[in-house]
mmCIF file of the N, C-alpha and C atoms, coordinates in Angstrom:
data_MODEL
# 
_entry.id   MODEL 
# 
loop_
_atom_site.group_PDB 
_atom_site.id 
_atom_site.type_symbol 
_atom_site.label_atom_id 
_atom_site.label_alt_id 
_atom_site.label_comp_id 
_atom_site.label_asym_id 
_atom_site.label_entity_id 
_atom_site.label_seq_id 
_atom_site.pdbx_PDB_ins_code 
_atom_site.Cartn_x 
_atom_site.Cartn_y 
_atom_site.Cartn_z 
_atom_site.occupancy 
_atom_site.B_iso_or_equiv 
_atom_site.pdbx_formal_charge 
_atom_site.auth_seq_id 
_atom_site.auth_comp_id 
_atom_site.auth_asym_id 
_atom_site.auth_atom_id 
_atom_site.pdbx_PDB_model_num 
ATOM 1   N N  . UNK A 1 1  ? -6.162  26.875 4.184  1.00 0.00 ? 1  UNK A N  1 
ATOM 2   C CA . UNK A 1 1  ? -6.296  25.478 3.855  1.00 0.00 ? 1  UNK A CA 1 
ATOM 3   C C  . UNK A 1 1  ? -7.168  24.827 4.927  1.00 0.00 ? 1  UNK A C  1 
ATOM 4   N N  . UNK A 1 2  ? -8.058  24.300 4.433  1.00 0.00 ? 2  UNK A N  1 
ATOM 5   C CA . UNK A 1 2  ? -9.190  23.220 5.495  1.00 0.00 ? 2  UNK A CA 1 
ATOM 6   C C  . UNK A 1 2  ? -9.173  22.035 5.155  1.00 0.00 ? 2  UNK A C  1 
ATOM 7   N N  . UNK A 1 3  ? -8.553  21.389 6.067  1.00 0.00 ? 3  UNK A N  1 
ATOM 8   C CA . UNK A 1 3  ? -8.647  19.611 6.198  1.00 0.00 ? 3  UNK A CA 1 
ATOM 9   C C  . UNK A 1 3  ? -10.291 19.219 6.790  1.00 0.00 ? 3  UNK A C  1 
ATOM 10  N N  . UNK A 1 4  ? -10.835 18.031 6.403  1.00 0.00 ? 4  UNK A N  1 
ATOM 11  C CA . UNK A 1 4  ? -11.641 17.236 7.059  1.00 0.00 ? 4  UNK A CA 1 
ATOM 12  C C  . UNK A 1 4  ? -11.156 16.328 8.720  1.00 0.00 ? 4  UNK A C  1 
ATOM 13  N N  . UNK A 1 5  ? -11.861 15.856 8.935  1.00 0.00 ? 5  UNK A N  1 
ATOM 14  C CA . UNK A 1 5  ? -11.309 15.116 10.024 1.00 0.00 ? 5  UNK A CA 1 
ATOM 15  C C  . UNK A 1 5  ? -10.740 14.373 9.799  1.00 0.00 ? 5  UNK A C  1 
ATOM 16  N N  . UNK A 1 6  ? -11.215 13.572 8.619  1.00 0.00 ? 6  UNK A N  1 
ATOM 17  C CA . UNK A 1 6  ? -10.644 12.422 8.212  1.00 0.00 ? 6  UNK A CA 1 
ATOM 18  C C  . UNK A 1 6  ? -9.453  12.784 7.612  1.00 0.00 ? 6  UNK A C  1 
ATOM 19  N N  . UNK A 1 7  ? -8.961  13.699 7.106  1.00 0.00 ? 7  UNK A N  1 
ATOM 20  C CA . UNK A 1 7  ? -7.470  13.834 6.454  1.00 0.00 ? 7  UNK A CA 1 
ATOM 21  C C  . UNK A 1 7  ? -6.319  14.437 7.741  1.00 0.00 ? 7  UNK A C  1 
ATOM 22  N N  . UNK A 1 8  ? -7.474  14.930 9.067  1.00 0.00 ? 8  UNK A N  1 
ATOM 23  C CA . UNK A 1 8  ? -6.328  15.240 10.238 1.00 0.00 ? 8  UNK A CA 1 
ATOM 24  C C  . UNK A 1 8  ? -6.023  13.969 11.015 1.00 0.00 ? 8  UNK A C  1 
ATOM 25  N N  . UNK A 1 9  ? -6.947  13.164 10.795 1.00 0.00 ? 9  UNK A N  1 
ATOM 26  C CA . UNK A 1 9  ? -6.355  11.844 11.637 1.00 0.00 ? 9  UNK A CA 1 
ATOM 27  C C  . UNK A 1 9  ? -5.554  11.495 10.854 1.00 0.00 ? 9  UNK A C  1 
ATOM 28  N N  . UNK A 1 10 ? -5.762  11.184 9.212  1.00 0.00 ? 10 UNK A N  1 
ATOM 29  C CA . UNK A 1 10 ? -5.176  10.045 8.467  1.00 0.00 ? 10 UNK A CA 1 
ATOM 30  C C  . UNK A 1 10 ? -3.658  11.280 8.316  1.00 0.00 ? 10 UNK A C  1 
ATOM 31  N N  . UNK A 1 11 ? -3.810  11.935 8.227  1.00 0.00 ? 11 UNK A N  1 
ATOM 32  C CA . UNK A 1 11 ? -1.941  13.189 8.612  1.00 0.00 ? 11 UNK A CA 1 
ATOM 33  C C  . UNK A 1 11 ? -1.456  12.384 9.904  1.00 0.00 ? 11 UNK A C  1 
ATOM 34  N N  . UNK A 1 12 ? -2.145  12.905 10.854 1.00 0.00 ? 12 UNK A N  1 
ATOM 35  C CA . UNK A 1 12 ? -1.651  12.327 12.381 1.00 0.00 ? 12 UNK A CA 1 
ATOM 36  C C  . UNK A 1 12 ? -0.959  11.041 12.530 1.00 0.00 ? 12 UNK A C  1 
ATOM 37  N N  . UNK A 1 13 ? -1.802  10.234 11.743 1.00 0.00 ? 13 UNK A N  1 
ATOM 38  C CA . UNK A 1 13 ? -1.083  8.816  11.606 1.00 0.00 ? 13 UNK A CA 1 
ATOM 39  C C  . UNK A 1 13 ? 0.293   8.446  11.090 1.00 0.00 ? 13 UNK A C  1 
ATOM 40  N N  . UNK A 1 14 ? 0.395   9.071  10.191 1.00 0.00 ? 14 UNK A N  1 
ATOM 41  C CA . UNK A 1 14 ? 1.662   9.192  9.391  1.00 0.00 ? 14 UNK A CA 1 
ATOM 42  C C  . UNK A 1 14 ? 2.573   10.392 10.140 1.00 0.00 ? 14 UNK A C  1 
ATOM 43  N N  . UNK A 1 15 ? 2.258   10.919 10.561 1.00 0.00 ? 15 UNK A N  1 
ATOM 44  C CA . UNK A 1 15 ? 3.330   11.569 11.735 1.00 0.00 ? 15 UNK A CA 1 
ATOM 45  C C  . UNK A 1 15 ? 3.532   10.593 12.742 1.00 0.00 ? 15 UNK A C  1 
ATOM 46  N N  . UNK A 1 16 ? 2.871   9.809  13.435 1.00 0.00 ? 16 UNK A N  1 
ATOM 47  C CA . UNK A 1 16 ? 2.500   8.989  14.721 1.00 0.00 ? 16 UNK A CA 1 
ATOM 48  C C  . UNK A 1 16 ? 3.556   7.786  14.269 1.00 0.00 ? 16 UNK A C  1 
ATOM 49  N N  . UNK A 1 17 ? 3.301   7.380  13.118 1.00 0.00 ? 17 UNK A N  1 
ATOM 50  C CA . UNK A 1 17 ? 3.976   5.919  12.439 1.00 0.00 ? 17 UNK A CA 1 
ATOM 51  C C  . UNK A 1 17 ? 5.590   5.950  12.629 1.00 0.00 ? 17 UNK A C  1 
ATOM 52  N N  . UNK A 1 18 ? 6.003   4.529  13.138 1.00 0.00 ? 18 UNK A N  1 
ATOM 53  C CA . UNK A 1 18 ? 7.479   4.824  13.163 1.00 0.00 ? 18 UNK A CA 1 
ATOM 54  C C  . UNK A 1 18 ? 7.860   4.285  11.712 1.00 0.00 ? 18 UNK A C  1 
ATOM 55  N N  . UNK A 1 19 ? 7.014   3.307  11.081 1.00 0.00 ? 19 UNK A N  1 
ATOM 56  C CA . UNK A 1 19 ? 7.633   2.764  9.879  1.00 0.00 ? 19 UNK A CA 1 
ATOM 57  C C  . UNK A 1 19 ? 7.182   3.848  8.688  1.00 0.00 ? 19 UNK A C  1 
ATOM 58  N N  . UNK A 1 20 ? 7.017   4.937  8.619  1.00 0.00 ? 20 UNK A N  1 
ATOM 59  C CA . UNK A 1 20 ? 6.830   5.805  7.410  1.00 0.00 ? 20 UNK A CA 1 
ATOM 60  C C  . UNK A 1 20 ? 7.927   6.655  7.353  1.00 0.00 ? 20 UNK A C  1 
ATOM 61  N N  . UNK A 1 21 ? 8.275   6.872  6.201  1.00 0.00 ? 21 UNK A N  1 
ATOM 62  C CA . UNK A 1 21 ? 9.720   7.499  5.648  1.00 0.00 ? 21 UNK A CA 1 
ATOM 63  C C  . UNK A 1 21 ? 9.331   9.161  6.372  1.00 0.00 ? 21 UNK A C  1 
ATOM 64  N N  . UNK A 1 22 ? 10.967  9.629  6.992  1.00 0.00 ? 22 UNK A N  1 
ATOM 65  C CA . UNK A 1 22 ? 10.947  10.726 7.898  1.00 0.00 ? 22 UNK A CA 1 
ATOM 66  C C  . UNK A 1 22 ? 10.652  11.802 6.727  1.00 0.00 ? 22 UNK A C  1 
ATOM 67  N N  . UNK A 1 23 ? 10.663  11.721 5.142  1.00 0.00 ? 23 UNK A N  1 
ATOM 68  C CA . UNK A 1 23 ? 10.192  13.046 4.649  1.00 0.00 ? 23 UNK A CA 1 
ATOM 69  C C  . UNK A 1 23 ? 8.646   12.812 4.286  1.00 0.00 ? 23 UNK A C  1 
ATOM 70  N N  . UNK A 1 24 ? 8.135   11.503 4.409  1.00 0.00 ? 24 UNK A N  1 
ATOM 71  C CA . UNK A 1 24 ? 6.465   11.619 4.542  1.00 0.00 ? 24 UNK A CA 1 
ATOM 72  C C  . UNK A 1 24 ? 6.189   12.117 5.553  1.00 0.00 ? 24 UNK A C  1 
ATOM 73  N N  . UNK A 1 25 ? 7.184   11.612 7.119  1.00 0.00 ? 25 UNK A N  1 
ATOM 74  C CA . UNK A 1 25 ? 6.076   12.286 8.440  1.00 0.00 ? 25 UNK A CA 1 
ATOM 75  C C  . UNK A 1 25 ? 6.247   14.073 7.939  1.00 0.00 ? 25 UNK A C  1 
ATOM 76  N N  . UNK A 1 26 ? 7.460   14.213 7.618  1.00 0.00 ? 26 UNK A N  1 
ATOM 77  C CA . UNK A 1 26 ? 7.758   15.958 7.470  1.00 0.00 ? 26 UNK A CA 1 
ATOM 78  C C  . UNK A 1 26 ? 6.483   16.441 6.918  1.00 0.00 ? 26 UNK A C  1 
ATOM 79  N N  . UNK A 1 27 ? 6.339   15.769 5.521  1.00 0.00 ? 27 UNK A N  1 
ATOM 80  C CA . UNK A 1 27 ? 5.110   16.453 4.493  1.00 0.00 ? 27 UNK A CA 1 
ATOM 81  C C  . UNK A 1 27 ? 3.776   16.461 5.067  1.00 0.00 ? 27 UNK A C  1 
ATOM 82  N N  . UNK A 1 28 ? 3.644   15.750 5.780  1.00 0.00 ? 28 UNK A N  1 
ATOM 83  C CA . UNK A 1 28 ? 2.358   15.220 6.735  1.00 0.00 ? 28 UNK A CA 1 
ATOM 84  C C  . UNK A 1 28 ? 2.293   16.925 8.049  1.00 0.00 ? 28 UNK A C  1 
ATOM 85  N N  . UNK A 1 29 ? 3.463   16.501 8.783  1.00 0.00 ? 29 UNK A N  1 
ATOM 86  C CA . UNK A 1 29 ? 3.658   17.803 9.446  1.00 0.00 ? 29 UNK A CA 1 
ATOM 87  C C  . UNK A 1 29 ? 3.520   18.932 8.519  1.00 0.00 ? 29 UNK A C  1 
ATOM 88  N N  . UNK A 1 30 ? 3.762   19.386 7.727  1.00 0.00 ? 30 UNK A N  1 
ATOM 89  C CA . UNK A 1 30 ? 3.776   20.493 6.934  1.00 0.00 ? 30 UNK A CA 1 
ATOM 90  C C  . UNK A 1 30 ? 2.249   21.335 6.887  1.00 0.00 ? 30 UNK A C  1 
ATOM 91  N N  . UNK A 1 31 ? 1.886   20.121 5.980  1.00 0.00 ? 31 UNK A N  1 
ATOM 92  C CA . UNK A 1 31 ? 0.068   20.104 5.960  1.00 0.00 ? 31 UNK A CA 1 
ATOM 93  C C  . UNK A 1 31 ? -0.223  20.082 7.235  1.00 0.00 ? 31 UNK A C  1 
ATOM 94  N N  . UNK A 1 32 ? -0.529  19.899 8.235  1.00 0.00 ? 32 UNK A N  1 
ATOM 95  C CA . UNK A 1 32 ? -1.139  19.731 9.320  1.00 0.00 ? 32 UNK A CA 1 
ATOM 96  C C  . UNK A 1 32 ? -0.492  21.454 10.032 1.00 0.00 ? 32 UNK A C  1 
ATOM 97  N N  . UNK A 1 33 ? 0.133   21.675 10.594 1.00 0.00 ? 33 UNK A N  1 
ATOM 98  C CA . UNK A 1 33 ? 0.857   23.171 10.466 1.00 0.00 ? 33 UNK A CA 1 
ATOM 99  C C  . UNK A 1 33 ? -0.057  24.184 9.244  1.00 0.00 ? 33 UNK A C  1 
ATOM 100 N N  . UNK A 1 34 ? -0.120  24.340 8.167  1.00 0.00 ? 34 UNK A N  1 
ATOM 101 C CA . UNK A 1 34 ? -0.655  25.154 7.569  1.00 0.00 ? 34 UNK A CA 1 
ATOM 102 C C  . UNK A 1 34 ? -1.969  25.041 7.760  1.00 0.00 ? 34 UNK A C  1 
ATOM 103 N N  . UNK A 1 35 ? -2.274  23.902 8.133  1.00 0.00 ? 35 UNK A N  1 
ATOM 104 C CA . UNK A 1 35 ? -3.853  23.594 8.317  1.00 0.00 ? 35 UNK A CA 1 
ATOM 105 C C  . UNK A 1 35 ? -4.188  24.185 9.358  1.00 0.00 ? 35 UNK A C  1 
ATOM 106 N N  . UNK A 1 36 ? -3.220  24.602 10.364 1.00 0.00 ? 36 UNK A N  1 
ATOM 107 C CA . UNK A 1 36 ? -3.664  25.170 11.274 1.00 0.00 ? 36 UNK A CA 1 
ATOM 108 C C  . UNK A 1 36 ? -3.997  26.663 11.311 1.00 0.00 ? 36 UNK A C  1 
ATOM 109 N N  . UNK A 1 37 ? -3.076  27.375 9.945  1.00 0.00 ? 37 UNK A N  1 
ATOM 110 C CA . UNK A 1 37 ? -2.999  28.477 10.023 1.00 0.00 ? 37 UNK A CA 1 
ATOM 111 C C  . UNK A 1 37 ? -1.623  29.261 9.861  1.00 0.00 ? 37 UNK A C  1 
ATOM 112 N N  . UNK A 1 38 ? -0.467  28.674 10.214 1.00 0.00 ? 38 UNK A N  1 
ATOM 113 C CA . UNK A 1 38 ? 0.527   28.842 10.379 1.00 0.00 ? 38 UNK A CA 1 
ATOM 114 C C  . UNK A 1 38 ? 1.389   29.368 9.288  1.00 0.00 ? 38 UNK A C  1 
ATOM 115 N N  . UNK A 1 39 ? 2.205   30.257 9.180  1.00 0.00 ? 39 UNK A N  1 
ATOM 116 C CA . UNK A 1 39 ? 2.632   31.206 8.031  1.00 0.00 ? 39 UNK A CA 1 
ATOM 117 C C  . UNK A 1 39 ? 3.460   30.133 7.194  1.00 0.00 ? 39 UNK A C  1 
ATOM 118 N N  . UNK A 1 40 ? 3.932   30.546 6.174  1.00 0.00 ? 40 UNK A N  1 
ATOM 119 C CA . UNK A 1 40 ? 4.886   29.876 5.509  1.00 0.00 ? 40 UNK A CA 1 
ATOM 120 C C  . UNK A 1 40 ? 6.282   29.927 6.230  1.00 0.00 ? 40 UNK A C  1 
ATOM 121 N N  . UNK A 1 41 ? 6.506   30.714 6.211  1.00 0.00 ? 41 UNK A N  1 
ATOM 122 C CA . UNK A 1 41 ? 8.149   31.113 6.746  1.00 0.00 ? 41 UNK A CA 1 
ATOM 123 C C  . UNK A 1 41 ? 8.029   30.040 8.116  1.00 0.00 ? 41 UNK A C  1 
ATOM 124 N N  . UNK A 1 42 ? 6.924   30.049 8.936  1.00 0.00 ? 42 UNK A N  1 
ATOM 125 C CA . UNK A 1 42 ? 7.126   29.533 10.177 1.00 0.00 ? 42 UNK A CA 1 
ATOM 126 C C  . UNK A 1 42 ? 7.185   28.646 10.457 1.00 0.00 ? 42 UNK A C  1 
ATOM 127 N N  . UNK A 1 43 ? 6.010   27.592 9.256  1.00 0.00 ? 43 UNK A N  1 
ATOM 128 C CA . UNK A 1 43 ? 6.262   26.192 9.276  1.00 0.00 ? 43 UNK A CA 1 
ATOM 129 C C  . UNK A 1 43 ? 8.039   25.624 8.870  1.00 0.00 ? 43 UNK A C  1 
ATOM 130 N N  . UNK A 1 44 ? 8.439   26.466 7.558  1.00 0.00 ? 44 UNK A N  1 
ATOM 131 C CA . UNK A 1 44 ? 9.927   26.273 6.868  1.00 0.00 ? 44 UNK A CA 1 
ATOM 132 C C  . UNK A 1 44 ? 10.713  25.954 8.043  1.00 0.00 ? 44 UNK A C  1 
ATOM 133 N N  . UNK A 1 45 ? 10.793  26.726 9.385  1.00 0.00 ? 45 UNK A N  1 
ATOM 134 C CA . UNK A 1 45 ? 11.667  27.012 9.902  1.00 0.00 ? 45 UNK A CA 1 
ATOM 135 C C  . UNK A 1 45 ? 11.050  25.699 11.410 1.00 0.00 ? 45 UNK A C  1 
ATOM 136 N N  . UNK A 1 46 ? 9.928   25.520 11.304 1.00 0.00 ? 46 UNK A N  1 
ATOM 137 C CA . UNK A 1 46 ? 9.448   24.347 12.611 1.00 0.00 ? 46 UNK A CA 1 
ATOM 138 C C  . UNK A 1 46 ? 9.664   23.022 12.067 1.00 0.00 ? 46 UNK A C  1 
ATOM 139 N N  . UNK A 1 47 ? 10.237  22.813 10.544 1.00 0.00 ? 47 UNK A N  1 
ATOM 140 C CA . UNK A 1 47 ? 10.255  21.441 9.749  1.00 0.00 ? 47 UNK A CA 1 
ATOM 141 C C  . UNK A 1 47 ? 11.415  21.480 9.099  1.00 0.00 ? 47 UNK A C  1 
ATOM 142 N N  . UNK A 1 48 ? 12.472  22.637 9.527  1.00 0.00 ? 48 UNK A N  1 
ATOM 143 C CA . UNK A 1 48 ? 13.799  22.803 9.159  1.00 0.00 ? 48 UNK A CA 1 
ATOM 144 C C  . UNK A 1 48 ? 13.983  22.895 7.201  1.00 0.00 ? 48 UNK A C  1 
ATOM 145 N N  . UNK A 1 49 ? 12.942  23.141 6.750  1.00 0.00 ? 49 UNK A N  1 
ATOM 146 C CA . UNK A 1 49 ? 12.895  23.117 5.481  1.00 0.00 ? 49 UNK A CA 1 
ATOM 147 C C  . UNK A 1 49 ? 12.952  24.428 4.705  1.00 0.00 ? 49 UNK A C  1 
ATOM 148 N N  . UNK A 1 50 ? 13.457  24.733 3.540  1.00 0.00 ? 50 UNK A N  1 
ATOM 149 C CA . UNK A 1 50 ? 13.037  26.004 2.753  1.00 0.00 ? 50 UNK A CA 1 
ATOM 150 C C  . UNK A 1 50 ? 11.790  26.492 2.672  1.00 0.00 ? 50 UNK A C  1 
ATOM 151 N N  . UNK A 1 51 ? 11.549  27.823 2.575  1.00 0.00 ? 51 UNK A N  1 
ATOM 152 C CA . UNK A 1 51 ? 9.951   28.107 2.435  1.00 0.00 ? 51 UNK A CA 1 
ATOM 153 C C  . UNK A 1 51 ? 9.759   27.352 0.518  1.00 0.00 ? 51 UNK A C  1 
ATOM 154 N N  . UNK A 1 52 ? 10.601  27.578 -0.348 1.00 0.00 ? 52 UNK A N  1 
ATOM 155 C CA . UNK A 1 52 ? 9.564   26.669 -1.221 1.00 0.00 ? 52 UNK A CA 1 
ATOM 156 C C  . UNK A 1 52 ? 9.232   25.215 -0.917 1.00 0.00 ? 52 UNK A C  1 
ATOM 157 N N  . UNK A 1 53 ? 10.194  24.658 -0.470 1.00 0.00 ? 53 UNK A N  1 
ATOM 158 C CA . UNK A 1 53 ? 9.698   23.172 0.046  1.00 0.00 ? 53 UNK A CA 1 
ATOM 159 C C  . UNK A 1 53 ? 7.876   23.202 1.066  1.00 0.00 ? 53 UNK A C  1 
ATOM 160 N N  . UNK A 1 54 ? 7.912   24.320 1.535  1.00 0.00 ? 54 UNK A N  1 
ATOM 161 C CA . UNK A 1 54 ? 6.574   24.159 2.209  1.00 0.00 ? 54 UNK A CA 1 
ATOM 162 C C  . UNK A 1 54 ? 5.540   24.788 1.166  1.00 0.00 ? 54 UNK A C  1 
ATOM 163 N N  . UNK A 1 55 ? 6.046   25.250 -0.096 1.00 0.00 ? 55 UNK A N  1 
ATOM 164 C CA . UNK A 1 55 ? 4.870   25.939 -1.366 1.00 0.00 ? 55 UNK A CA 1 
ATOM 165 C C  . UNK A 1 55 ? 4.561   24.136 -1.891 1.00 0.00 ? 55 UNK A C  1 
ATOM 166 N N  . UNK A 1 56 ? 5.808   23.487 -2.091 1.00 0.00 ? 56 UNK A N  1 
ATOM 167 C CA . UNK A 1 56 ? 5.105   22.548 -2.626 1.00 0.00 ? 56 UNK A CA 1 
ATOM 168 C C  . UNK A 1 56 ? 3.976   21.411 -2.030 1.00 0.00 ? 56 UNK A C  1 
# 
């Protein structure tokens, strides 16, 4: 998965934000984690979530 810059800041932000709902910053983290490269199983387990929650 390849983000632009503009979709790693505009992620970052919404992780950064205190007023955005804690399962947007999660989904935000999610993407940003796979964007990096990061396995499925590994993100599941760095965002306390199921690996299908990180398929979706």
């Amino acid at each position: 998965m390849e983000l632009t810059t503009d979709e790693q800041v505009e992620l970052r932000a919404l992780v950064n934000d205190r007023d955005v709902p804690a399962n947007v910053a999660t989904r935000a983290r999610i993407v940003l984690w796979r964007a990096e490269g990061r396995q499925k199983k590994d993100v599941a387990a760095l965002a306390g979530v199921s690996r299908p929650a990180v398929d979706l």
